[in-house]
C-alpha positions in Angstrom: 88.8 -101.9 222.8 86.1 -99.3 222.0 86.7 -99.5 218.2 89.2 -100.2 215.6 88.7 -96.6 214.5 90.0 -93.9 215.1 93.6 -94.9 215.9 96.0 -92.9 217.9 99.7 -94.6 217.2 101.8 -92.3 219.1 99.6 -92.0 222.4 100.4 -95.3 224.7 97.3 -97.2 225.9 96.6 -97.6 229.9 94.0 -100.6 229.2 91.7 -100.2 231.9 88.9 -102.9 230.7 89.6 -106.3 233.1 88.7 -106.8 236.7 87.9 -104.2 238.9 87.1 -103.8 242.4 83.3 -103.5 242.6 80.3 -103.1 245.1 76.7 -102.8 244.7 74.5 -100.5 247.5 71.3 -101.7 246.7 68.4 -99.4 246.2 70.5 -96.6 246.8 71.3 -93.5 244.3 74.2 -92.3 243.3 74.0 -89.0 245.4 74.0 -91.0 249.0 77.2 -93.1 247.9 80.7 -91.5 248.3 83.8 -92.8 246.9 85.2 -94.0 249.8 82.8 -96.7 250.1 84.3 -99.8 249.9 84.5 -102.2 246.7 84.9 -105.3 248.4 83.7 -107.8 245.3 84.7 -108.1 242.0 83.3 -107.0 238.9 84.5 -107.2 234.7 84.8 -103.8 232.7 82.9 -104.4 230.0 79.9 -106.2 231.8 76.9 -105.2 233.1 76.6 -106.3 236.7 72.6 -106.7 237.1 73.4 -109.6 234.3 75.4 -111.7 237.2 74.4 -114.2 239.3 74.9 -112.2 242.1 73.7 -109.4 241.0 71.0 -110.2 238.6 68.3 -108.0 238.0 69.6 -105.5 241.3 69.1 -101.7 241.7 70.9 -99.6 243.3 74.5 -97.5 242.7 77.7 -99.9 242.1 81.2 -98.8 243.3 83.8 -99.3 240.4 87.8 -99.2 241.5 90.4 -99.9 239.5 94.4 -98.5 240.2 96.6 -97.5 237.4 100.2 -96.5 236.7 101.4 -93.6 235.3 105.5 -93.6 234.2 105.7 -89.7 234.1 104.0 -86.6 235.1 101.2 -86.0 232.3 99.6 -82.8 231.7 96.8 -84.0 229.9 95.0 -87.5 230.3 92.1 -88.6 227.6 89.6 -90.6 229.2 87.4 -92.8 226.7 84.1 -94.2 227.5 82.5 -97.0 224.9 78.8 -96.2 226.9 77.7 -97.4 230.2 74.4 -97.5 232.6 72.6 -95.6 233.7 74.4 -92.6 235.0 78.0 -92.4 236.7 80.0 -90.4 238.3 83.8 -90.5 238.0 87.0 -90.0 240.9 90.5 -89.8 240.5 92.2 -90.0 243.8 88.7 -89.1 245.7 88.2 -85.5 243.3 85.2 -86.3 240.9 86.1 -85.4 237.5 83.0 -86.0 235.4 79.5 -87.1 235.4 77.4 -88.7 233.1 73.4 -88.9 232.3 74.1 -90.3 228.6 73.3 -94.2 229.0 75.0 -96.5 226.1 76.5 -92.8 224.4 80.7 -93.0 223.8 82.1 -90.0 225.6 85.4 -88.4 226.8 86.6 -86.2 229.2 90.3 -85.0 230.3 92.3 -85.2 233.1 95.0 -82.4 234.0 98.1 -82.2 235.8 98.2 -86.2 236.8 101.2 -87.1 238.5 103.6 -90.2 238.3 102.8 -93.0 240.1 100.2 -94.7 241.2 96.2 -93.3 241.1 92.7 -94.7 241.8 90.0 -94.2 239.7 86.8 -94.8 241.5 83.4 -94.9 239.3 80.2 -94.6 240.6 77.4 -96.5 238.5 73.7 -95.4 239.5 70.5 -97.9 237.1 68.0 -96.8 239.5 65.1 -95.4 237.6 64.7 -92.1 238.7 62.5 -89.0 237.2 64.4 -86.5 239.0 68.3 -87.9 238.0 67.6 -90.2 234.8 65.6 -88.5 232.3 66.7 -90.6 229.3 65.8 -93.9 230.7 62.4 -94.6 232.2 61.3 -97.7 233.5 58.2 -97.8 230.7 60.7 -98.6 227.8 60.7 -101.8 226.3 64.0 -103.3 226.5 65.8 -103.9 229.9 68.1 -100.5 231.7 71.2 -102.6 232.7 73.9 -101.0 234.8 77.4 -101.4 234.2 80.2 -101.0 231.5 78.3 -101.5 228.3 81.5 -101.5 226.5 85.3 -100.3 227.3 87.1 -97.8 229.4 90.7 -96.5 228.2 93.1 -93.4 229.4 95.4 -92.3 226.6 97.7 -88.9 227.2 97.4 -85.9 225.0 99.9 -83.4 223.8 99.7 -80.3 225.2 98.9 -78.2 221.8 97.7 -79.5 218.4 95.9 -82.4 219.7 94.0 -84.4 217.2 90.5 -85.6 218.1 89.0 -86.8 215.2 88.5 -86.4 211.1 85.5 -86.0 210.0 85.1 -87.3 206.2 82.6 -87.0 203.8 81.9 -87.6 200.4 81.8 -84.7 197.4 81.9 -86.6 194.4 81.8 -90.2 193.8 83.1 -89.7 190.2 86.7 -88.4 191.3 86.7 -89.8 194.9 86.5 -86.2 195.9 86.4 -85.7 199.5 86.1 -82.9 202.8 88.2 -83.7 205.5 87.1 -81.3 208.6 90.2 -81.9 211.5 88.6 -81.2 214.6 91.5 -80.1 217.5 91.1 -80.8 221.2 92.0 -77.9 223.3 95.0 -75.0 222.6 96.0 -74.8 218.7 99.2 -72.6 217.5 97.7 -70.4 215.2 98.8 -72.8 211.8 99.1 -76.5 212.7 101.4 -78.1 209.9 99.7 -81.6 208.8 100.6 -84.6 207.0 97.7 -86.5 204.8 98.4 -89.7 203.4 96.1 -92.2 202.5 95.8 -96.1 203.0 99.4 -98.0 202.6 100.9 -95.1 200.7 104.1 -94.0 202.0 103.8 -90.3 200.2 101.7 -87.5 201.9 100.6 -83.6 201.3 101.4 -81.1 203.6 98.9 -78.8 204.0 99.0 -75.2 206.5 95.8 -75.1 208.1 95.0 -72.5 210.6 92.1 -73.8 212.8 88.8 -71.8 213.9 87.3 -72.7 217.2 89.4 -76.3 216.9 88.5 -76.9 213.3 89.9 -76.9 210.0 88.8 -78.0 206.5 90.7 -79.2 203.5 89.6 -80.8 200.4 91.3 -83.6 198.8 91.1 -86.6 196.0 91.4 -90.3 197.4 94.1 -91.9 194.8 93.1 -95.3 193.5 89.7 -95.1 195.3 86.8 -97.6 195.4 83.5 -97.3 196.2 81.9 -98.7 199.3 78.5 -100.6 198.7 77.2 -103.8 200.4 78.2 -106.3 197.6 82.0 -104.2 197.8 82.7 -102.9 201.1 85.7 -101.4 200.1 87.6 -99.3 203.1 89.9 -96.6 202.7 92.1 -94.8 205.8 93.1 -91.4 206.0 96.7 -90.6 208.3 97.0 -86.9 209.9 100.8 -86.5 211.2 101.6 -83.6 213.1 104.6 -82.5 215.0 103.4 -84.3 218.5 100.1 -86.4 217.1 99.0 -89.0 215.0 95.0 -89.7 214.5 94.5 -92.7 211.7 90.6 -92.5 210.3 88.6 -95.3 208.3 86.2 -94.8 206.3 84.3 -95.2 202.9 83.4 -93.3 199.7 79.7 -93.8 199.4 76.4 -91.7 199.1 73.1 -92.2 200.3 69.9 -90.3 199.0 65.8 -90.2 198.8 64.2 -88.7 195.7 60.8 -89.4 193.4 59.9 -92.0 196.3 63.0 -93.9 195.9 66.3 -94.9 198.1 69.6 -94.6 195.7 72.7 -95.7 197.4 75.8 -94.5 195.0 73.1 -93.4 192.5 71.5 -97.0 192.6 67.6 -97.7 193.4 68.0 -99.3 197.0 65.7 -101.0 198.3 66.0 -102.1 202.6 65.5 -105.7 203.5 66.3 -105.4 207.1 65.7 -106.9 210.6 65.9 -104.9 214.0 68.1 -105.7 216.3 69.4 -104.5 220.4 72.6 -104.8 221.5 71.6 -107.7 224.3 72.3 -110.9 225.6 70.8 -113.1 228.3 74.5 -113.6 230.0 76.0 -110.5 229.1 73.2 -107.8 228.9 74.5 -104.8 226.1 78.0 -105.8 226.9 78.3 -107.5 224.2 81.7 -110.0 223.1 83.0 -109.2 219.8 82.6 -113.5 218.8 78.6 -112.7 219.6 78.2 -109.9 217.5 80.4 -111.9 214.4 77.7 -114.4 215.2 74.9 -112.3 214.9 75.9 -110.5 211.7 76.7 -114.2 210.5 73.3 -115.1 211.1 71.7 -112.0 209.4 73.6 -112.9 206.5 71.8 -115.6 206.5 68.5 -114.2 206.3 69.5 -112.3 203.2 69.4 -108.9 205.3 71.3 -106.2 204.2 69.9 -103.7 206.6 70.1 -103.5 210.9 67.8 -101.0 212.8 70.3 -100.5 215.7 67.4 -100.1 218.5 67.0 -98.0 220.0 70.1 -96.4 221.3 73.6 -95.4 219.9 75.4 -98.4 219.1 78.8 -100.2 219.4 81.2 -98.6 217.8 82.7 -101.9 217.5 79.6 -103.4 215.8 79.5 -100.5 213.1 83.1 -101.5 212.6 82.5 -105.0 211.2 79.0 -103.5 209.6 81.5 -100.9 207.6 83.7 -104.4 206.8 80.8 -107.2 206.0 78.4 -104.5 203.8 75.4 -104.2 206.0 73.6 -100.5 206.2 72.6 -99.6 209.3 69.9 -97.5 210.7 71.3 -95.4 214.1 69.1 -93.8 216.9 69.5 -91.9 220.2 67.6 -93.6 222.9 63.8 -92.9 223.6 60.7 -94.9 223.5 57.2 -94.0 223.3 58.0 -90.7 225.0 54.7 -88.5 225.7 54.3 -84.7 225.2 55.1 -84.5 229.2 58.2 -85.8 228.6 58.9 -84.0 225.3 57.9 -80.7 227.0 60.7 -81.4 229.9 63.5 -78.7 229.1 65.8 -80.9 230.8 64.8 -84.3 228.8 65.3 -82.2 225.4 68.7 -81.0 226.5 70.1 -84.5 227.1 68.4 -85.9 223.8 70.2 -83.2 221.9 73.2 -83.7 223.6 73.2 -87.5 223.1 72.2 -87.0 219.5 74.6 -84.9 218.8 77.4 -87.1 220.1 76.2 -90.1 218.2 76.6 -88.0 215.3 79.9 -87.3 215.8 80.9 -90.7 217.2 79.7 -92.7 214.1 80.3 -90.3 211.3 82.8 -92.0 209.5 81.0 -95.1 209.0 80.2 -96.0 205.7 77.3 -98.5 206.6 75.3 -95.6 208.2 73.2 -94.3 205.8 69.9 -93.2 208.6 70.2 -90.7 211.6 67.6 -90.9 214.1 65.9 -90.2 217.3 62.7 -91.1 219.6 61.7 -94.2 218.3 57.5 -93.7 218.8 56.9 -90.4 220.2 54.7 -88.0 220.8 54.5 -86.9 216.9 50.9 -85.5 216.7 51.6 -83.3 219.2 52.8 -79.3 219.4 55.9 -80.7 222.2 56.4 -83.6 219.5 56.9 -81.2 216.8 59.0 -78.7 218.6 61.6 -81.7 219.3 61.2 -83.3 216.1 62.3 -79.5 215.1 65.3 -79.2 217.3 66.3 -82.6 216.7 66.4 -82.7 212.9 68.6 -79.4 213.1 71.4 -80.9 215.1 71.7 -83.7 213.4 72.0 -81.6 210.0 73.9 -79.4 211.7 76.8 -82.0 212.2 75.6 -83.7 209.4 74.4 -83.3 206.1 75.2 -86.2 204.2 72.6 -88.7 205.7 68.9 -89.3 206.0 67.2 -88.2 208.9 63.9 -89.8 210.4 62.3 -91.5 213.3 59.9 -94.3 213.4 56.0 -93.5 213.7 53.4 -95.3 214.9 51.0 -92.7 214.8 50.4 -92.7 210.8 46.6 -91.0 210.5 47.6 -88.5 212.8 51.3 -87.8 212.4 52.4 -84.3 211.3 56.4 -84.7 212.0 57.7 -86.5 209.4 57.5 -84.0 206.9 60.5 -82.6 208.7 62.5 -85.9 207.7 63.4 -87.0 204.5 62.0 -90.8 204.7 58.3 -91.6 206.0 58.9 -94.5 208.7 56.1 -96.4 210.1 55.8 -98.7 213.2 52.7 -100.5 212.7 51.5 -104.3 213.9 48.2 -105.3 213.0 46.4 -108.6 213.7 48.6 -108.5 216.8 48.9 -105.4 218.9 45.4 -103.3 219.4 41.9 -104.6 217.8 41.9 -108.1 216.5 38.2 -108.9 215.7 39.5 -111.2 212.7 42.3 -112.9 211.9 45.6 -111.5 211.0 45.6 -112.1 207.0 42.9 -109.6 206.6 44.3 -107.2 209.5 47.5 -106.6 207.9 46.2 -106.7 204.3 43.8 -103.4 205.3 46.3 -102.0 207.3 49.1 -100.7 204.5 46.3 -98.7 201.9 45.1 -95.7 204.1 48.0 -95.0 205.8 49.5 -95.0 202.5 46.3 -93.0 200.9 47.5 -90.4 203.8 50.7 -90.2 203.6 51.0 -90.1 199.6 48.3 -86.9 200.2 49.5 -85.2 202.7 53.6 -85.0 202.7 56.0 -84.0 200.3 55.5 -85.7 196.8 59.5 -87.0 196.7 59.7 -88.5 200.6 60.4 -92.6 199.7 58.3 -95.3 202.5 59.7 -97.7 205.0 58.5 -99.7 207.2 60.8 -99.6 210.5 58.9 -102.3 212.7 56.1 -105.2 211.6 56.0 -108.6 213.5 54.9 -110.6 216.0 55.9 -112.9 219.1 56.6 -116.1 218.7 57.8 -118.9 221.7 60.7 -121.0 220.8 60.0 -124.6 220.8 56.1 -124.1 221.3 54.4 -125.3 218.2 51.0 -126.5 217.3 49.4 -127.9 214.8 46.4 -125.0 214.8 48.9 -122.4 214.7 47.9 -120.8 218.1 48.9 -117.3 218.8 52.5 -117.2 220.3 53.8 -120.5 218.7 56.2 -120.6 216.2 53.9 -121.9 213.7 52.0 -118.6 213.8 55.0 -116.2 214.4 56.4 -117.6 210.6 52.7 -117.3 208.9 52.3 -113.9 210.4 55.6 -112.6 209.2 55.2 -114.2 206.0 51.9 -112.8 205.2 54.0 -109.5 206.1 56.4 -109.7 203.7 54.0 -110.9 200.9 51.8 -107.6 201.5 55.1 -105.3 201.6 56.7 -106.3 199.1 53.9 -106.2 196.5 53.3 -102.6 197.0 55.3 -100.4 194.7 55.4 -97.3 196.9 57.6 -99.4 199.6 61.0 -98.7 199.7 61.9 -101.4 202.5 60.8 -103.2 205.6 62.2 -103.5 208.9 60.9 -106.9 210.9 60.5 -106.7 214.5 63.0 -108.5 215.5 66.5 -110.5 215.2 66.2 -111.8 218.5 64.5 -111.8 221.5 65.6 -109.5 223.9 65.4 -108.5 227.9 62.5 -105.9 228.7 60.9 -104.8 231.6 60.4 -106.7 234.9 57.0 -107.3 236.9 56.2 -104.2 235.9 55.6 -101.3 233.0 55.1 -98.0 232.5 52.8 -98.0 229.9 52.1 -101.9 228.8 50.3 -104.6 230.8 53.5 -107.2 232.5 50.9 -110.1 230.3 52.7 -108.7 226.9 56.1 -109.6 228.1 56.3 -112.9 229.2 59.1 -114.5 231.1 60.4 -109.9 230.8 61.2 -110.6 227.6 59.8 -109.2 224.0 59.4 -112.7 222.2 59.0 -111.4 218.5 62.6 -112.6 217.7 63.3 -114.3 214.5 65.8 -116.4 216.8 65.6 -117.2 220.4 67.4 -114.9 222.8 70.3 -117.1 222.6 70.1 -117.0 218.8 68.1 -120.1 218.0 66.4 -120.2 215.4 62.4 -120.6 215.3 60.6 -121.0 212.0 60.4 -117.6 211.4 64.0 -117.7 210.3 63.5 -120.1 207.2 60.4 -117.7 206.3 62.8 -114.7 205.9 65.3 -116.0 204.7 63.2 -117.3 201.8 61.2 -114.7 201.2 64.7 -112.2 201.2 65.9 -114.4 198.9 64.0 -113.6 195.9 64.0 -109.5 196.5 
């Protein structure tokens, strides 16, 4: 399943998550592997094969096969991708079809003229790093490139005209439940596509004549008996489109989300982010992630008092912004980068893929209530020209598919910064007394941190742009402890993010802090692009509140207390 939403209830399923055939040619890219190679071994869809026993930690390009039925000649075939690793190519019957670039991004593509019977569908999956074929993904980044299915695989037929692809809702007015549907058509419309609306249970619909432009069409309409979603009252609403030969069921939820006078307001409330960030990954299952383990991990976060998730740094699970949408949390959405350099920002094709991936997470998430922050290039280049330009491009398309939201990125380059005055939230990465300088202890280091970067910012960007802080924390080893508090026990990791919390929260111009991290999570191995292997021990990034298999250290009593009383 990629997501409960959206729903297609007259297009039958071909399930293709399960066991597929599956072969790994080490150390070899995609482009030297054909898809007659043979898949002699078995492999799960989702999964992520380097997280295997077999497989574990291997590089090379992985042969997917997997053999499906059709009943009756189709003339149009929907193929569905949840996100995979790092870059694939796809077969039917030996013809490639479509390739991929976009690792962890939810895509589509279509199939034409498929036949009855019996067809192959042959996948090839590439993680090698790569600067000439994966852009996106470099080996430098701090969190581990798994290869595989990240999440599921499905074929669903389309009708040949008038096919619905999704609904796009927003909110207009939170007084009358006042919304804009825009219907966006996949391929060939007649020139007026007749529609039926109805809304949640309701038996009675409108019929509205809409004659799409370039496969969309816009209609305004009033949700009846509507609530509004908040965390404390996630309330969930679904909008039905009935045509003649499709059906396209949408969830979402009537909220809004702005920043003004230095403030968050969520539905015209002061907001104010107690959050946590958090990647998609496991120990046994890398980013391919079981629905139980991300119940688990929102259970958890409930019990820190969170009520905000940085999804880092990548688009995430459509799945996990499901049960965000139904449990109240807000979440913070960006396309993957990491600390990428005005080299890489000046690389035409690098900035064509980010678009495109930004773009798409955009689209693919839309409807989800508990989104309230678009962003992109978590610590880049942004005192640089390059970093400027892409900050530029990037801002537009997202406000070009989307208006509703706040846009930002995380900086860690506050004194010298001069891109976030593009955004509409000043974000800062920031970790003193434990990255860079530490010629005294911690206490003092993060108490002098926060007032001239704040002395800077409050000067020199707009008057009406509210503060977060995005990423503050430290590493912490579960079960080492010690009755000095060493650096990298657990002891230290809770006084460090206690004496955090204490400094963040007592300054008025904050608007919310993100800790670094929920858990501890894969990085890079025996070697880095940027960092010294010495700041990842065991390849993983330690700072987690719980262990990476969601233990909890200290830290976790710390939060939670501190949350508590905000």
């Amino acid at each position: 399943m990629i997501s409960s939403y959206p729903q297609y209830p007259s297009r039958p399923l071909i399930a293709m998550d399960g066991v597929w055939k599956f072969s790994l040619y080490e150390g070899k890219f995609l482009e030297e592997i054909t898809p007659d190679f043979p898949a002699e071994d078995r492999m799960c869809v989702p999964g992520a094969f380097d997280a295997t026993p077999a497989y574990f930690c291997r590089r090379g390009t992985a042969v997917y096969r997997k053999d499906f039925r059709l009943e009756q000649f189709s003339h149009r075939l929907l193929v569905r991708i949840g996100g995979l690793g790092l870059r694939a190519r796809f077969y039917l019957d030996g013809i490639p079809v479509f390739y991929t670039a976009l690792p962890y991004s939810a895509e589509s593509f279509e199939l034409t003229d498929v036949s009855a019977g019996v067809h192959t569908l042959t996948v090839l999956v590439d993680n090698m790093f790569s600067e000439e074929h994966q852009k996106l993904f470099l080996p430098g980044y701090d969190f581990f490139g798994f290869g595989g299915f990240y999440r599921s695989l499905e074929i669903r037929p389309l009708p040949p005209r008038n096919a619905l692809e999704r609904a796009q809702i927003r909110t207009l007015d939170l007084k009358t439940g006042k919304i804009a549907v825009t219907l966006i058509f996949r391929g060939e419309t007649d020139p007026e596509v007749k529609c039926a609306v109805r809304f949640d249970q309701r038996q009675e619909a409108t019929e509205y004549h809409l004659a799409p432009v370039n496969g969309l069409a816009t209609f305004e309409t009033t949700v009846p008996e509507f609530q509004i979603w908040s965390p404390q009252h996630p309330a969930l609403h679904t909008l039905t489109v009935q045509t003649g030969q499709d059906c396209l069921v949408e969830r979402f939820g009537i909220r809004t989300i702005k920043a003004e006078k230095r403030k968050l307001y969520l539905n015209g409330q002061e907001l104010y982010l107690k959050g946590v960030n958090r990647h998609e990954s496991h120990p046994d299952m890398g980013p391919a992630t079981t629905l139980i383990t991300q119940v688990n991990d929102l259970q958890l976060l409930k019990n820190l008092q969170v009520n905000f998730i940085r999804g880092c740094h990548y688009p995430q699970d459509q799945r996990f912004l499901d049960l965000c949408d139904e449990l109240g949390f807000l979440v913070w959405e960006e396309s993957l980068g990491w600390g990428n350099t005005q080299e890489e920002l000046s690389d035409p094709v690098f900035m064509q893929l980010q678009e495109k991936q930004t773009r798409l997470m955009v689209q693919n998430s839309i409807n989800h209530p508990s989104v309230i922050f678009w962003a992109f290039l978590n610590e880049f280049a942004s005192d640089t020209q390059e970093g400027y330009q892409s900050c530029e491009r990037l801002v537009k398309a997202i406000r070009e598919e989307d208006n509703t939201r706040l846009v930002s990125f995380a900086c860690c380059r506050p004194m010298t910064d001069f891109c976030l005055a593009l955004c509409d939230v000043l974000c800062l990465n920031t970790y003193p007394g434990w990255i860079g300088n530490n010629d005294c202890d911690f206490p003092e280091k993060i108490t002098a941190a926060i007032p001239p970067i704040l002395q800077r910012w409050l000067e020199f960007y707009p008057a009406d742009m509210p503060i977060i802080v995005t990423e503050m924390g430290c590493c912490g080893l579960y079960g080492e402890r010690d009755p000095a508090a060493a650096q990298w026990t657990e002891q230290f990791q809770a006084e460090y993010f206690s004496k955090v919390i204490e400094v963040i929260f007592a300054t008025p111009e904050i608007s919310g802090l993100t800790l670094w991290q929920f858990c501890d999570a894969k990085s890079f191995y025996r070697f880095g692009k940027r960092t010294g292997i010495r700041y990842k021990p065991l390849a993983f990034n330690l700072a987690g509140i719980y262990d990476r298999y969601r233990r909890p250290k200290l830290v976790a009593q710390t939060v939670a207390e501190w949350f508590a009383q905000k």
